[in-house]
C-alpha positions in Angstrom: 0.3 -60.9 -42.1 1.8 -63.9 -43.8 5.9 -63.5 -44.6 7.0 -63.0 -48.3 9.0 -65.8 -49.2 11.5 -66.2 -52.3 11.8 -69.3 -54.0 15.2 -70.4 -55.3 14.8 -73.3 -57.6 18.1 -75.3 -58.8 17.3 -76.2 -62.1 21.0 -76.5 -63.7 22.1 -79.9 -63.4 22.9 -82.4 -66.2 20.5 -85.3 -65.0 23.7 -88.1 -66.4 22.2 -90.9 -64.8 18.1 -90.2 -66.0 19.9 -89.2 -69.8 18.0 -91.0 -72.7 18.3 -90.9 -76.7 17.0 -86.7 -76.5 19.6 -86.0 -74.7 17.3 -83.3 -73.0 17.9 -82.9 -68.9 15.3 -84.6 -67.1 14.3 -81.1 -65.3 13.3 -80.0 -68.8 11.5 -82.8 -70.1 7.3 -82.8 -70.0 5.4 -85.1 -67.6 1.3 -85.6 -67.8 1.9 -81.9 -65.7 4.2 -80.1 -67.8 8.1 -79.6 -67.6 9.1 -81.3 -64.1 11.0 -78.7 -63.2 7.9 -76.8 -62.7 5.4 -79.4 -61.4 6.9 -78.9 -57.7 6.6 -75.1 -58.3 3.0 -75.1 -59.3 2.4 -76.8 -56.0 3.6 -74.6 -54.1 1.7 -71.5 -56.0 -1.1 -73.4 -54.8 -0.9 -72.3 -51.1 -3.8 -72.0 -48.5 -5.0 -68.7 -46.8 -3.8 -70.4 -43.8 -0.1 -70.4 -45.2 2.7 -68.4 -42.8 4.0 -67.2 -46.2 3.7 -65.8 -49.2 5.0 -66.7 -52.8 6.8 -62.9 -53.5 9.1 -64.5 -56.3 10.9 -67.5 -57.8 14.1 -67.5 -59.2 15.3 -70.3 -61.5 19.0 -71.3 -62.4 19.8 -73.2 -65.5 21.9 -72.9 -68.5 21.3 -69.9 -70.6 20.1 -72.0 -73.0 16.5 -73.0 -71.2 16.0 -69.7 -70.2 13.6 -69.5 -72.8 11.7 -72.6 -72.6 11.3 -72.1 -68.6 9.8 -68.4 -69.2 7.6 -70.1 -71.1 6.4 -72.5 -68.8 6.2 -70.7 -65.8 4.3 -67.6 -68.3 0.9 -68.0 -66.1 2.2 -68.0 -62.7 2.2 -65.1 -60.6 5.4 -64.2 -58.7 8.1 -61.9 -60.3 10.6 -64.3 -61.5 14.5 -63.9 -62.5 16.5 -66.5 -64.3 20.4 -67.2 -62.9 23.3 -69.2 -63.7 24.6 -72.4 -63.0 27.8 -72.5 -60.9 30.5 -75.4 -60.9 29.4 -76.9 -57.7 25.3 -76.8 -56.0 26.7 -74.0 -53.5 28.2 -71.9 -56.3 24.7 -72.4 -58.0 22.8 -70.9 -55.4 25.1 -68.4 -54.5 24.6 -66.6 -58.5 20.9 -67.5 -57.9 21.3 -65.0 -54.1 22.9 -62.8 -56.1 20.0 -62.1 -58.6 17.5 -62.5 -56.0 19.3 -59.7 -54.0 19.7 -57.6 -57.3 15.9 -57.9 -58.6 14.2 -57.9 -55.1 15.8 -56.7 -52.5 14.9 -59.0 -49.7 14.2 -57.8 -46.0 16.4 -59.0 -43.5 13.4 -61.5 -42.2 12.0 -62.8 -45.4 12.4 -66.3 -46.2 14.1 -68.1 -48.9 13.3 -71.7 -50.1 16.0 -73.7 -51.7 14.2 -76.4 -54.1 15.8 -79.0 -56.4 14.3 -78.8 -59.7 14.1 -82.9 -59.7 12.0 -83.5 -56.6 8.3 -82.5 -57.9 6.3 -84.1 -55.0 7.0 -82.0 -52.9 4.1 -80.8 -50.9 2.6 -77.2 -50.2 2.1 -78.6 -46.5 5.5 -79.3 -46.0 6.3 -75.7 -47.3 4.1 -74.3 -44.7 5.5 -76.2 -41.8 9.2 -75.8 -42.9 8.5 -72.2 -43.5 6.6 -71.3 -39.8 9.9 -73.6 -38.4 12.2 -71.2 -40.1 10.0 -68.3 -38.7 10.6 -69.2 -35.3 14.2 -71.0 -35.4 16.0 -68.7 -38.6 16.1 -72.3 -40.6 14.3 -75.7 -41.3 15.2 -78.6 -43.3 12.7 -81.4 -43.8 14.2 -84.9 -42.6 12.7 -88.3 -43.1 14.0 -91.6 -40.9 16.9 -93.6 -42.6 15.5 -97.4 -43.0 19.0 -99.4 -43.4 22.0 -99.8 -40.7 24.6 -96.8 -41.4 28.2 -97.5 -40.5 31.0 -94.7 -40.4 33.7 -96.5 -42.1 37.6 -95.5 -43.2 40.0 -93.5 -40.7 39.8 -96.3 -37.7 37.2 -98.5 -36.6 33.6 -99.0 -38.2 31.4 -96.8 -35.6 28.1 -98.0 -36.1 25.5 -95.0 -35.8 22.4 -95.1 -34.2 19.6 -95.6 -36.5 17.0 -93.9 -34.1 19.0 -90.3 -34.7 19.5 -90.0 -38.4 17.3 -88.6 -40.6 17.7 -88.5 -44.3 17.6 -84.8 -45.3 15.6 -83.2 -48.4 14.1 -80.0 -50.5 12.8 -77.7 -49.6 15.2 -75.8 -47.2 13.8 -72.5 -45.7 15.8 -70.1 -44.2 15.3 -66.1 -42.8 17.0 -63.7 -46.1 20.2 -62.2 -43.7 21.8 -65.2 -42.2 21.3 -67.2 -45.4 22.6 -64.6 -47.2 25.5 -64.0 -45.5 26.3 -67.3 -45.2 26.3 -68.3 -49.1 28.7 -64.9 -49.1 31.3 -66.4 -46.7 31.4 -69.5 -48.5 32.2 -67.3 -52.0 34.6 -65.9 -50.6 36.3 -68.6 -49.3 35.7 -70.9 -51.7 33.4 -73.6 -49.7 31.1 -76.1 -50.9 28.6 -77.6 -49.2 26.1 -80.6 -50.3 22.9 -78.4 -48.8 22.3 -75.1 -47.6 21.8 -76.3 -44.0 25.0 -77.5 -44.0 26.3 -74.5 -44.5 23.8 -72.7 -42.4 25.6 -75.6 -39.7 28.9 -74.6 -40.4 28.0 -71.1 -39.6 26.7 -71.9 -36.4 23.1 -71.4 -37.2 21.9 -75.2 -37.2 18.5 -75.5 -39.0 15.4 -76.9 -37.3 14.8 -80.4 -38.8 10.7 -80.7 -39.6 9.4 -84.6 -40.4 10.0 -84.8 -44.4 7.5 -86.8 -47.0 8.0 -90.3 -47.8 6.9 -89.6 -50.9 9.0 -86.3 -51.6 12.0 -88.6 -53.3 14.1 -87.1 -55.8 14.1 -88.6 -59.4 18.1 -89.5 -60.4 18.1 -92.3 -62.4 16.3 -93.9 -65.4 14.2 -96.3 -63.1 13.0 -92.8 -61.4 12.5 -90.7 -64.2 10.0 -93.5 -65.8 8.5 -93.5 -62.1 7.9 -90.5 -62.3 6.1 -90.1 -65.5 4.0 -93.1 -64.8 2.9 -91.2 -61.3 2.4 -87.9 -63.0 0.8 -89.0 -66.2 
């Protein structure tokens, strides 16, 4: 029997650097396969039999004021869905997405959760599967992909070259089993942390995801030059 696995997509951020004259969030603007927030998400509702996992909800955070326009999209997809906040910081953000996830479905202690970011929509339903049977077997998994340039440690003494060979550049999405990801977004509330990703703080817990090879091709769309990328692949 395949796990049930609850999707947390971060869909509140204010896309600055991809802005143009509409003033619309990139996340919320339509591509040749609808709003890109969902075009990731629809992928992943396309999963095989084969699949470890099962799609069992989706929650969504953004601004109160899309709430509307991503029910709307999302109006022929399966899973239950539930709508949540944005915070001040990416942490925060899926911390009030945890919160409704917990409220609306209850999780078991050993379903998984998948952390998403709204503006990565190549993500692939393979690379679901194989972060999600990772997490399975290890409590976490984070896809990584190799870093191409030199990487140098700089400031607070000498410049400590790092070896290329080890680093891996880390993306979305991030699956973890419900309890320890849970209560590790509530230590971080209540102590005010912040991470940059939710293995980091998964890390910091002690509970060091697995790291899974990533997709070339899974980049995430940040600036102008992406977004029209983007749109040219998708169209």
């Amino acid at each position: 029997m395949s796990a049930a696995l609850h999707l947390i997509l971060l869909a509140g951020g204010k896309g600055l650097r991809a802005s143009d004259e509409s003033g619309v969030p990139k996340q919320f603007r339509p591509t040749g396969r609808g709003l890109l927030f969902a075009v990731s998400l629809r992928e992943f509702c396309r999963q095989s039999p084969a699949s470890p996992w099962h799609l069992a909800s989706v929650t969504v955070t953004a601004p109160a004021r899309w709430h509307e326009t991503i029910a709307t999209e999302l109006a022929d997809l399966g899973p239950a869905r539930q709508m949540a906040l944005p915070g001040e910081t990416r942490t925060a953000s899926t911390w009030n997405a945890v919160r409704e996830l917990r409220a609306a479905q209850k999780p078991a202690s050993d379903d998984l959760v998948a952390v998403h970011d709204a503006a990565r929509p190549f993500a692939s339903r393979r690379l679901l599967d194989a972060l999600a049977l990772a997490a399975l077997t290890h409590g976490g998994a984070v896809p990584g992909v190799a870093v191409p340039d030199t990487i140098v440690q700089a400031g607070g003494g000498p410049v400590a070259y790092l070896r290329r060979d080890l680093l891996r550049a880390v993306q979305t999405p991030q699956v973890f089993q419900w309890a320890a990801f849970a209560a590790a977004h509530q230590w971080a509330h209540e102590a005010g942390e912040s991470f940059t990703d939710d293995g980091g703080l998964l890390a910091q817990r002690g509970q060091a995801p697995a790291v899974v090879p990533g997709e070339a091709g899974n980049w995430k769309v940040t600036t102008a030059a992406d977004w029209q990328r983007a749109v040219d692949i998708l169209r």
